[in-house]
C-alpha positions, 0 to 999 in steps of 0.5 A: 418496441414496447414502452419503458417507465423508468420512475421505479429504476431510477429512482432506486439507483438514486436512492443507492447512489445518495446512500453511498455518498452519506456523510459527504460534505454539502450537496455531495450527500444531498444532490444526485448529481453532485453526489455522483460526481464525488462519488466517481471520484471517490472511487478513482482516489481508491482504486489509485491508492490501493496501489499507492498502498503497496508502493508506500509499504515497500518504502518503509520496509526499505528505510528500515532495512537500511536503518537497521543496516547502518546500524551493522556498519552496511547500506542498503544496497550492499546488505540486499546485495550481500544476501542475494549472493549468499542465497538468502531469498526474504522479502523487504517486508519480513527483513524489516519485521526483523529489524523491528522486533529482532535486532540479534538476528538481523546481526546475524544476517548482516554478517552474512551479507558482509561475508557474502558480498566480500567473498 
């Protein structure tokens, strides 16, 4: 087996490695080492909080869904359960859009909803 001098590689994949920690603070930008570590736990803390992401959306869809709700006399639970019954197949992100910008339309649906879960 021939004989392999690492110098070049690894040198480069420091250099690259630095590179991606710049701007951190202290030895983190500085130090190979250091920076390695904190740049694996960059990436742990991104890849969790690209998920994260998706669940605190969902959260504020759902408080405006219900604000708006209350504000038509209903909760939550029986506004989403009204529209599933009347067949009404919106997601939480483009129901809080309308709660937000269209508060006549979301009358609308909100009586929908009462006439549905009643019935």
């Amino acid at each position: 087996m021939t004989r392999v001098k690492r110098s070049v590689g690894a040198r480069k994949k420091r250099r690259a490695t630095l590179a991606l920690t710049k701007g951190y603070r202290g030895e983190a930008h500085s130090g190979y080492r250091r920076a390695k570590e904190a740049r694996m736990k960059a990436d742990s803390y991104a890849y969790r909080d690209r998920r994260n992401r998706k669940r605190d959306f969902r959260r504020l869809w759902i408080t405006r869904i219900n604000a708006a709700a209350r504000l038509n006399g209903m909760s939550y639970s029986q506004f989403i359960h009204g529209l599933g019954k009347a067949g009404i197949e919106l997601d939480r992100k483009v129901l809080a859009e309308i709660a937000v910008s269209d508060a006549d339309a979301f009358r609308r649906f909100a009586e929908i909803a009462r006439e549905a879960a009643a019935a």
